[in-house]
N, C-alpha and C positions, 0 to 999 in steps of 0.2 A: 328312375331305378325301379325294377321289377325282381318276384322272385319265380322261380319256376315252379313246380312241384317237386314232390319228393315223391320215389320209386324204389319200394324194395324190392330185389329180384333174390328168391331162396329155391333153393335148390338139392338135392342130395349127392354128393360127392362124387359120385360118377355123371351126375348131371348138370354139374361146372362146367363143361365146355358150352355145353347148351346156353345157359345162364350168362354166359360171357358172350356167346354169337350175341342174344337178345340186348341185352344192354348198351353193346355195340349200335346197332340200330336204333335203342331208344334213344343215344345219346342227343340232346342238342332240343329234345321236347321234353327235357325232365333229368333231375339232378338223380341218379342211379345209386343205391347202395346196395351192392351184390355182401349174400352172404357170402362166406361168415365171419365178413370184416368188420361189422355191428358188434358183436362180442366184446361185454367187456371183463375185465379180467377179476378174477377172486367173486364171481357169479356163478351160477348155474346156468345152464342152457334155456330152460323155464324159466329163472327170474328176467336172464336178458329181452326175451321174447317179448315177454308182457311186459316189461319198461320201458322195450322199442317203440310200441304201437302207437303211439300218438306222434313220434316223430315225423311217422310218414302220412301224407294224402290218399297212395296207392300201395298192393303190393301185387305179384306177381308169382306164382310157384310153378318150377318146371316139376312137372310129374313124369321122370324118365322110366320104363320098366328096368327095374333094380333087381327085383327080387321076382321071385314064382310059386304064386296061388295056387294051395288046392281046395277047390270050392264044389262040390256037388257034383264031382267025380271027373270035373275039368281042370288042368292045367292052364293057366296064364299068368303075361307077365303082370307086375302091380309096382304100383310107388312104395318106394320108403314109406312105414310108417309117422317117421317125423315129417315127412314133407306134408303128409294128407293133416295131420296134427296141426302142423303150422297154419295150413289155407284155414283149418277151422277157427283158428285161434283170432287171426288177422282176421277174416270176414267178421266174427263177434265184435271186435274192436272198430274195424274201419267199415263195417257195413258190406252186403253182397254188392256192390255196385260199383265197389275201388276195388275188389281183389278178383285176381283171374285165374283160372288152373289151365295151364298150359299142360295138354295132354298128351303124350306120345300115342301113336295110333298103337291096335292091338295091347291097347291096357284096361287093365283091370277097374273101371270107375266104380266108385262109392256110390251104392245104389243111391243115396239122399239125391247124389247130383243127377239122375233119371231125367230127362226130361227139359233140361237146360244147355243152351249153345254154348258150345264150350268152343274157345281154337285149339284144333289139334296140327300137330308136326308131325312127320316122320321120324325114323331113327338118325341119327346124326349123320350116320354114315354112308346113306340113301343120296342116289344120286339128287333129286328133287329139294335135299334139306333147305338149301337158303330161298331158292322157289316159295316154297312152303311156310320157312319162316317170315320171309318178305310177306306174305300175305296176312301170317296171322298178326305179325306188327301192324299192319297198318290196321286190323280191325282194331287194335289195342289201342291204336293212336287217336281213332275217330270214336272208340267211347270217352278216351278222359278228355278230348277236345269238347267232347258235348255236354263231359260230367263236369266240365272246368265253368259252365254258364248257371252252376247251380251253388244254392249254399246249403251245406249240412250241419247240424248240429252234434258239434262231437264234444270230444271229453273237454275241452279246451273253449269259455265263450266267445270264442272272435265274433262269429256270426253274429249272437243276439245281443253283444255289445252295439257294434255296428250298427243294430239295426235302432234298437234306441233313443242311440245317439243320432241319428238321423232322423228319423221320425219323430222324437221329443224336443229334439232339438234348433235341427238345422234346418228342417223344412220349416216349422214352426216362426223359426227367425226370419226366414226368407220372404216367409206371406206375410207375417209382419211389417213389415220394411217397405215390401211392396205398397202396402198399404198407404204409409206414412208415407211414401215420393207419390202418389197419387194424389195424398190431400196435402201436397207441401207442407209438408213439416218441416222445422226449421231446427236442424241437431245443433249442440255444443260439445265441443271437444273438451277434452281434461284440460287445455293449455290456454281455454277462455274464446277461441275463435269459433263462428257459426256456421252454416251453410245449409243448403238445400239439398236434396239428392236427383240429381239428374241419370243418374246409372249406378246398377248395383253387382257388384261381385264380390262372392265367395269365396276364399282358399281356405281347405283342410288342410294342415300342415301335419303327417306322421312322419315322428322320429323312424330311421332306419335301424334304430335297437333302442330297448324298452329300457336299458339303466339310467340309473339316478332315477329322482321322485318327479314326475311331470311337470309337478308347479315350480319345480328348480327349471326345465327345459323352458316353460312360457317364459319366465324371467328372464334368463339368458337371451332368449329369442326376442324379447322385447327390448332389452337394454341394447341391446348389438344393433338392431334395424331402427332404432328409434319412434317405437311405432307410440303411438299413446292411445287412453281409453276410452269408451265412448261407450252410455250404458244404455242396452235396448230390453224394452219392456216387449219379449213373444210373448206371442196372444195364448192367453189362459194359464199360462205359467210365471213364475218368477222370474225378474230383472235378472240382467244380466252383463259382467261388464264386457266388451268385447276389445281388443286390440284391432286397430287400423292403420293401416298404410294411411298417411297424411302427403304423399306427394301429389295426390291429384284431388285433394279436396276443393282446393281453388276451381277445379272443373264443373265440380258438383259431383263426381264419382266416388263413391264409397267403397272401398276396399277391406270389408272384415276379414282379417286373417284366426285364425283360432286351431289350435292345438289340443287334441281330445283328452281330458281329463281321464278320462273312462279307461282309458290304456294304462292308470295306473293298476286298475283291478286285473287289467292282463296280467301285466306283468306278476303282478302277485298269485295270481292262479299257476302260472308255469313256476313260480319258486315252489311253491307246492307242491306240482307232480314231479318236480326233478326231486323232490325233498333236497333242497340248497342247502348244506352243512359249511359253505366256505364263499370266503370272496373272489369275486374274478368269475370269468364264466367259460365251462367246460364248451367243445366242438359240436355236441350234442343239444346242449341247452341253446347256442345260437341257432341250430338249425329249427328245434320248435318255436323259437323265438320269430325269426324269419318269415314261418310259414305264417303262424298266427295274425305277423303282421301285414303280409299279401293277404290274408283270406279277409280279414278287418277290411284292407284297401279294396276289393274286390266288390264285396258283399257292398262300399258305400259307392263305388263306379256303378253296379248294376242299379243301386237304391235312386241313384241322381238319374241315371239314363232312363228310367219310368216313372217320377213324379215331374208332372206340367210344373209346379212352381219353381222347382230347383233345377230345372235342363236349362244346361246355356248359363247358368249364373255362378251354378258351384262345380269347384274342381279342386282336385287334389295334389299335392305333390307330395314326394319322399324327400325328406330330409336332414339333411348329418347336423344334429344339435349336439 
């Protein structure tokens, strides 16, 4: 199981067709939330805004000419002021590098943006439009393809959880272990049986949603699969008990399985920025919930694919506890 990204596409109300051609296109590389179906009700336009932003990964503003500037004794056309509002507001929050101002040609740019590749369109009504929009999609497609191999730190800590928990932890256990099957060491399980380690593998098991307390999810997870414990001493830190697969100990293969404690701090950070007043979880809170949890799986796939100890040994899977 995977998640996508999240995509806002906002726009100014003459620039909804536009906004809908775009979205169309992105669909299938990213979950799309066109304004100004975000809105929620008995808010402000400004409160929504600023309680959206962490929802999404990217956003997206069509700047159609709406309106007409008179600036230094020229006429042209310009965005909505709420539109150019908005890119500023989302760039602050999601950084220059997720947000993109799609420009109609012949408009009026914000001198700040001077100097910076923008993709422009024509007017809608231009023979060339889907031409034109065909192309500035796929520039859009190939920066978050490229911005998807990186991790940011944003309002939310998946990243520097992740990272951690990997580097405190999981690498740490790994060299560890390695160790102890090179100078045969001889483990005990919880259930009095011994063994050697002839081969070592790792599963990170993340829950597909962060409810209940995590130490309720290992529980469940262990009682259910039968696994039992087995306690390993990582090098320069604190013991540790771990849960393992027992079906192939008789091989001499060691199967730590383990479930990140550290998600419960997740979880707790998002009850925080959604300020949680109730039980049950709104359509909005799964989708921050979601992302956090892709960007967490993300940030430890890239983390395993570049340390020598942990490549080949550890992997992940998503999981409905």
């Amino acid at each position: 199981m995977d998640f996508k990204p999240t995509i806002f596409v906002g726009s100014s109300k003459e620039g909804l067709p536009v906004a809908e051609a775009l979205a169309a296109k992105l669909k299938g590389t990213a979950e799309i939330k066109l304004w100004p179906n975000i809105f929620q009700l008995n808010k402000s336009n400004f409160d929504n805004l600023v309680s959206q932003i962490a929802f999404y990964d990217y956003a997206i503003l069509v700047a159609t000419a709406d309106d007409i500037t008179e600036s230094r004794g020229n006429s042209t056309g310009s965005p909505r002021d709420n539109v150019v509002f908005e890119f500023g507001l989302l760039t602050g929050g999601l950084g220059a590098s997720r947000v993109f101002f799609l420009m109609e040609e012949d408009n009026k740019m914000p001198s700040d943006l001077g100097g910076i590749t923008l993709p422009f369109i024509p007017k809608f009504t231009a023979a060339d439009f889907k031409t034109r929009l065909n192309a500035a999609t796929k520039q859009i497609k190939a920066h978050i393809a490229n911005k998807e191999k990186t991790f940011d730190l944003g309002f939310l800590p998946s990243t520097a959880l992740a990272y951690g928990y990997f580097t405190n932890f999981v690498e740490r256990t790994v060299e560890r272990l390695l160790e102890d099957k090179q100078d045969k060491k001889e483990f005990e399980l919880s259930n009095g049986s011994k063994f050697k380690i002839s081969s070592l593998r790792f599963t990170i098991l993340i829950p597909n949603d962060l409810r209940d307390n995590m130490f309720q999810k290992v529980k469940a997870k262990r009682l259910k699969s039968e696994w039992l414990k087995l306690k390993v001493a990582p090098k320069d830190i604190r013991d540790y008990d771990f849960s393992i697969d027992v079906s192939k100990t008789s091989t001499g293969e060691l199967h730590l399985v383990d479930i990140p404690f550290t998600l419960n701090a997740l979880n707790k950070s998002i009850e925080l920025y959604s300020k949680v007043e109730h039980i049950g979880k709104s359509v909005k809170e799964t989708i921050l919930e979601q992302r956090e949890i892709r960007n967490f799986k993300r940030t430890l796939e890239y983390l395993i694919s570049k340390s020598a100890i942990a490549k080949g040994i550890v992997d992940i899977e998503i999981v409905d506890i």
